[in-house]
C-alpha positions in Angstrom: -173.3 29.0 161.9 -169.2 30.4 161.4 -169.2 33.8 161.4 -166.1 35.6 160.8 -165.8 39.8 162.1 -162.7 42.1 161.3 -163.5 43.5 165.0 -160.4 46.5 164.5 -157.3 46.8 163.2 -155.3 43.6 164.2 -158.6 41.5 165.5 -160.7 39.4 164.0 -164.0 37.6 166.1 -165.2 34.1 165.2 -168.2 33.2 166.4 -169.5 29.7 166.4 -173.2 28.5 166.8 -174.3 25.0 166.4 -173.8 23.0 163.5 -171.8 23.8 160.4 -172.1 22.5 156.7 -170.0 22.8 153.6 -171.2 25.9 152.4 -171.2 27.4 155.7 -167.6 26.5 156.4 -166.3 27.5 152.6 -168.0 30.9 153.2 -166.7 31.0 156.9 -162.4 30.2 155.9 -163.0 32.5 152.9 -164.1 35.6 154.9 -161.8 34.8 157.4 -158.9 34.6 154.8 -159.9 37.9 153.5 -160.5 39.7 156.5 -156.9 38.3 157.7 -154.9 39.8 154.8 -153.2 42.6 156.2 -153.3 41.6 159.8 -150.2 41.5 161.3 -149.5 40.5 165.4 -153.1 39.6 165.2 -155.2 38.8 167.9 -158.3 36.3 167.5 -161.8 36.3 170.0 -163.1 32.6 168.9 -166.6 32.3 170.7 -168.0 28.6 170.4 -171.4 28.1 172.2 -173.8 25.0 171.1 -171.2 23.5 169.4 -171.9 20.4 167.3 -169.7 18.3 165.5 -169.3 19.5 161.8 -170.7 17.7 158.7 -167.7 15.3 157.5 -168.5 17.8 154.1 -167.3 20.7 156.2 -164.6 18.8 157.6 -163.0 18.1 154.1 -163.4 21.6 153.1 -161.3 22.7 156.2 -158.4 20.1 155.3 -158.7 21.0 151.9 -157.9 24.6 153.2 -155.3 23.5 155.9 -152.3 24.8 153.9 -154.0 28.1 153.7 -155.0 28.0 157.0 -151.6 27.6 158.8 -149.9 30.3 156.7 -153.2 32.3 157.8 -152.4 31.2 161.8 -149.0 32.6 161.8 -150.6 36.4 161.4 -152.3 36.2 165.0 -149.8 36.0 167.9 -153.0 35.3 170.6 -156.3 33.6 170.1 -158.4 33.7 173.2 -161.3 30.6 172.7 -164.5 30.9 175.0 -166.6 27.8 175.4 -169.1 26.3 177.5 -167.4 22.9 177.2 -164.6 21.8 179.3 -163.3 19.4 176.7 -163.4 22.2 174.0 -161.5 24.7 176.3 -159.1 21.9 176.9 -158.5 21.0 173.1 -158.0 24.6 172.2 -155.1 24.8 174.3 -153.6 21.5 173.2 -153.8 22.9 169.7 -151.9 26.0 170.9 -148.5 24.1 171.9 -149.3 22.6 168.4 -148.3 25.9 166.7 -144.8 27.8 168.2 -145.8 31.6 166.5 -149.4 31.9 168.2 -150.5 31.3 172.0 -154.0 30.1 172.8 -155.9 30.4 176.0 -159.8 29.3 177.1 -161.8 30.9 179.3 -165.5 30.1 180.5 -168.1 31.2 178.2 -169.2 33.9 179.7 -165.6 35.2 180.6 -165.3 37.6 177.9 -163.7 40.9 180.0 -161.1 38.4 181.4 -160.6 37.1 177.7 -160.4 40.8 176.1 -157.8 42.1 178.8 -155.6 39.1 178.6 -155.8 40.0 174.2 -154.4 43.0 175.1 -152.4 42.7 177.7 -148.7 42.9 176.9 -147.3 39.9 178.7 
């Protein structure tokens, strides 16, 4: 399960739960378009815990999307990822030198205070 939550004004939380399907991820990038629109400076809580590897469906919905997606990213200027795998918490920041306007940081699953201060902290 993707669930996508306009937290306040310039957050949005993504939680992730297991596995995800087509429908799941179509319903997922379209709330998280819409819930993006007027964000500006963003900042973005992604919580992954149980992950599984998405259907290859789901995949192709997301690449179908990517063009949308990246004009999407550059709204957020911080996305804090928790995870309670290594090699996800790893990847996520890999990604992040991927994309110059946005800086990514992972933190232990159950690190969320650390997580929120360093959203809104000013450095």
């Amino acid at each position: 399960m993707l669930e996508v939550i306009h937290n306040s004004g310039n957050r949005i939380d993504i939680a992730l739960n297991g596995k995800i399907d087509a429908d799941g991820m179509t319903a997922a990038l379209d709330a998280l378009i819409k819930e993006s629109e007027n964000i500006e400076d963003g900042v973005m809580l992604y919580r992954i815990e149980d992950f599984q590897f998405p259907s290859i469906a789901a995949i192709a919905v997301e690449f179908a999307r990517m063009p949308k997606m990246l004009k999407l990213m550059k709204r957020f200027k911080r996305c804090a990822v928790l995870s309670d795998k290594k090699w996800l918490r790893q990847l996520s920041e890999i990604e992040g030198k991927l994309f110059p306007n946005i800086e990514i940081k992972a933190f232990e699953f159950n690190d969320f205070e650390r997580a929120e201060l360093w959203l809104n902290s000013e450095d």
